[in-house]
C-alpha positions as CSV (number, residue, x, y, z in Angstrom):
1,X,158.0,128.1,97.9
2,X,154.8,130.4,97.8
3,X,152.1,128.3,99.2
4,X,149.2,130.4,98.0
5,X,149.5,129.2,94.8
6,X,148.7,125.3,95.2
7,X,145.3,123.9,95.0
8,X,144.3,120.8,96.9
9,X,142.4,118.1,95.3
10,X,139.2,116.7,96.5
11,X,138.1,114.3,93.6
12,X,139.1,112.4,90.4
13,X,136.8,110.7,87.9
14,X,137.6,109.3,84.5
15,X,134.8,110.7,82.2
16,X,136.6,108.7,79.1
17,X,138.8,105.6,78.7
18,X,140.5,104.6,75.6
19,X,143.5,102.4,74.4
20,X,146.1,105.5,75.1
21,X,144.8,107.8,77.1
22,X,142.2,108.6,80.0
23,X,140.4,111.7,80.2
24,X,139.6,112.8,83.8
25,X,138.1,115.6,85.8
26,X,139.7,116.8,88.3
27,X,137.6,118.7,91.2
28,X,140.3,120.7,93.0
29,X,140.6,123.6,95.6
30,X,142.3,127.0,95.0
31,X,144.0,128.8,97.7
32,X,141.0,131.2,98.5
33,X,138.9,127.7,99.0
34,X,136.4,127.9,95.7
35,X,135.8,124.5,94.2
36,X,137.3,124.3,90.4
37,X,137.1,121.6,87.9
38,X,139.7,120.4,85.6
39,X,139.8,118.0,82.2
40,X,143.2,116.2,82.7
41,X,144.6,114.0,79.9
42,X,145.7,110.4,82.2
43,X,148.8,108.6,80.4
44,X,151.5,106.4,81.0
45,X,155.2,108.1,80.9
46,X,156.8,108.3,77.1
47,X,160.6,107.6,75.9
48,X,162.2,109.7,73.1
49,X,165.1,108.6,72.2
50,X,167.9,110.1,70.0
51,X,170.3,107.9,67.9
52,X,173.0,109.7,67.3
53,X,175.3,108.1,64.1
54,X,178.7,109.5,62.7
55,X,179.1,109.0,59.2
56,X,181.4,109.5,56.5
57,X,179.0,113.1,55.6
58,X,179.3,113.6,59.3
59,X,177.1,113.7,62.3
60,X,174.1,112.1,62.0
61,X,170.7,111.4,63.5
62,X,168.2,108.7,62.9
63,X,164.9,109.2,63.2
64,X,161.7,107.9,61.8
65,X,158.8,109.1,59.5
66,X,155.4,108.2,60.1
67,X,152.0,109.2,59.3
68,X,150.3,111.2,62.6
69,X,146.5,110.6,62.3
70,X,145.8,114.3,64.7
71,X,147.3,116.3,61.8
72,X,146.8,114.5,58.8
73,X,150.4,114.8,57.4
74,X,153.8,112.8,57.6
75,X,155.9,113.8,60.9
76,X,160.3,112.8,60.7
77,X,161.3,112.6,64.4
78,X,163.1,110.7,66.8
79,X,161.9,107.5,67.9
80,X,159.7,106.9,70.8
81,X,156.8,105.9,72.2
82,X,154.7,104.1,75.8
83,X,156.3,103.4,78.7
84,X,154.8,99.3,79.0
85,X,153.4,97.8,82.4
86,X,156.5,98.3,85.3
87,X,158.8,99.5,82.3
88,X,161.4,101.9,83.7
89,X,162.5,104.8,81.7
90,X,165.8,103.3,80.1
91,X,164.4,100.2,79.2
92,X,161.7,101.8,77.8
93,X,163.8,104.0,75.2
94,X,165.9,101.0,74.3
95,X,163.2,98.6,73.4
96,X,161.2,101.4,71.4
97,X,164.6,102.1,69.8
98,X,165.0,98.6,68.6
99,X,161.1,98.3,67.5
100,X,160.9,101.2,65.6
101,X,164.4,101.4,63.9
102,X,166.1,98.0,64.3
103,X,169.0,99.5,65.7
104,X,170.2,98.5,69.4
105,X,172.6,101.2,71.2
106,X,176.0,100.5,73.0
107,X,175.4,103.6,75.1
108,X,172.2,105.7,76.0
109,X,172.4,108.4,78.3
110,X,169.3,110.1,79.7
111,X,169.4,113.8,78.7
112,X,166.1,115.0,80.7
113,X,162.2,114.5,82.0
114,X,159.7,117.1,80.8
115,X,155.9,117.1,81.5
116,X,154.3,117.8,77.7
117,X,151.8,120.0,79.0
118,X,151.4,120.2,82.4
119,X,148.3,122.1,82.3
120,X,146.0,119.2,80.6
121,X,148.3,116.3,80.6
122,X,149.5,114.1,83.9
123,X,152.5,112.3,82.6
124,X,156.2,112.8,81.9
125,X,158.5,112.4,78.8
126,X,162.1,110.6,79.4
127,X,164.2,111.6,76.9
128,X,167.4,109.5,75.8
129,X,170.7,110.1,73.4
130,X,171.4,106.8,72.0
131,X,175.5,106.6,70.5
132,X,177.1,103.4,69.4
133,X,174.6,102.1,67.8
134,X,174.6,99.0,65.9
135,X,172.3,96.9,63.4
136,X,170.0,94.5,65.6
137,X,168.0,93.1,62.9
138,X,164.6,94.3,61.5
139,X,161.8,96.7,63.2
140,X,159.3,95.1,65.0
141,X,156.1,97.4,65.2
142,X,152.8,97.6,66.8
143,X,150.0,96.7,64.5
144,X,148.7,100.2,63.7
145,X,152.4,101.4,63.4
146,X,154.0,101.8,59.7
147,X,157.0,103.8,60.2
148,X,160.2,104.2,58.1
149,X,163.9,104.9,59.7
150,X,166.3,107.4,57.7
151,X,169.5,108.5,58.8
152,X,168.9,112.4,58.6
153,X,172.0,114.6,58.5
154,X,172.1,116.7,62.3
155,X,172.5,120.4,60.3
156,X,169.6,119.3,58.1
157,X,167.4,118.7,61.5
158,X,168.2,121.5,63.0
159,X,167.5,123.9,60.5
160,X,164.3,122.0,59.8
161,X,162.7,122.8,63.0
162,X,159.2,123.9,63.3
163,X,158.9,123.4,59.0
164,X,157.3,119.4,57.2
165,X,158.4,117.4,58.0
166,X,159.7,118.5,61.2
167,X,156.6,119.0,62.8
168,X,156.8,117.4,66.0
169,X,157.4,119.8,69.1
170,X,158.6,117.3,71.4
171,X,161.6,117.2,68.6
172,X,162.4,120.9,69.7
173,X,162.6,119.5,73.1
174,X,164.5,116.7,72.5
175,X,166.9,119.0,70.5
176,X,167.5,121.2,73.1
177,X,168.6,118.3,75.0
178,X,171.1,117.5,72.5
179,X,172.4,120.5,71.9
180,X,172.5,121.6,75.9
181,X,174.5,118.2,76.1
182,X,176.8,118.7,73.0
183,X,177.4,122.1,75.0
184,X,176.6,124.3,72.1
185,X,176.4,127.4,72.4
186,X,175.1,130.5,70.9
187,X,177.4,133.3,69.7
């Protein structure tokens, strides 16, 4: 490990608080001891979860479209969403499974943990692959969320990336994931 490369941190100081997110400065010290300041986006840890259906077309995935107020436009992704108080990772991607889709999994297995952007932003993103998945009644949102589930084929997703509605990048992410845990591979 090159140790000339970390800074040390002196202070922190929230300069804005909302409902999701803080926005902090963060005084730190590089390595040839000059004083630097930082904007750091504070958040709790996120779950992405990806159900994973077979169907009589084939693999599919399910995945909700919603309306994403930063861009203006309609985003189809996977679900996911906060980490609640003392919520651990699993939990996490279960219940935001169930809320957003109304679909419960018989298995989830945790594919990876990514930082979003570790350069502005202090939390992590747990990222799930839900299979066996059963009906488990209706959603049950948050009041500022109107989402709708669709059952997307997996060829259709994939060679949607990065193109509306597949806007999201954390969906790149997560589909790197899948496809790392699928062992695809390129030829």
């Amino acid at each position: 490990m090159n140790n000339s490369l970390f800074w040390k941190e002196e202070e922190r100081r929230i300069i804005y608080s909302s409902r999701v997110f803080d926005v902090g400065e963060r005084i730190c010290r590089s390595p040839d001891n000059t004083l630097k300041t930082f904007a750091v986006l504070d958040t709790k840890d996120w779950a992405i979860v990806i159900p994973s259906l077979e169907s009589e077309h084939g693999p599919e995935f399910l995945m909700v479209r919603q309306w994403r107020p930063g861009i203006q436009e309609l985003s189809l992704e996977f679900p996911g969403g906060v980490f609640e108080k003392d919520e651990d990772s699993e939990h996490a991607a279960l219940r935001e499974l169930k809320e957003e889709t109304g679909y419960a999994a018989g298995k989830i297995t945790k594919l990876g943990v990514f930082n979003p952007n570790p350069a502005i932003m202090s939390n992590k993103v747990h990222f799930f692959l839900a299979e066996n998945l059963g009906n488990a009644g209706s959603q049950n949102l948050d009041d500022d969320e109107y989402v709708h589930a669709e059952k997307m084929p997996v060829n259709e997703v994939l060679n949607g990336m990065g193109k509306p509605p597949f806007i999201h990048a954390l969906m790149g992410t997560a589909l790197a994931l899948y496809l790392r845990h699928k062992n695809y591979t390129l030829n």
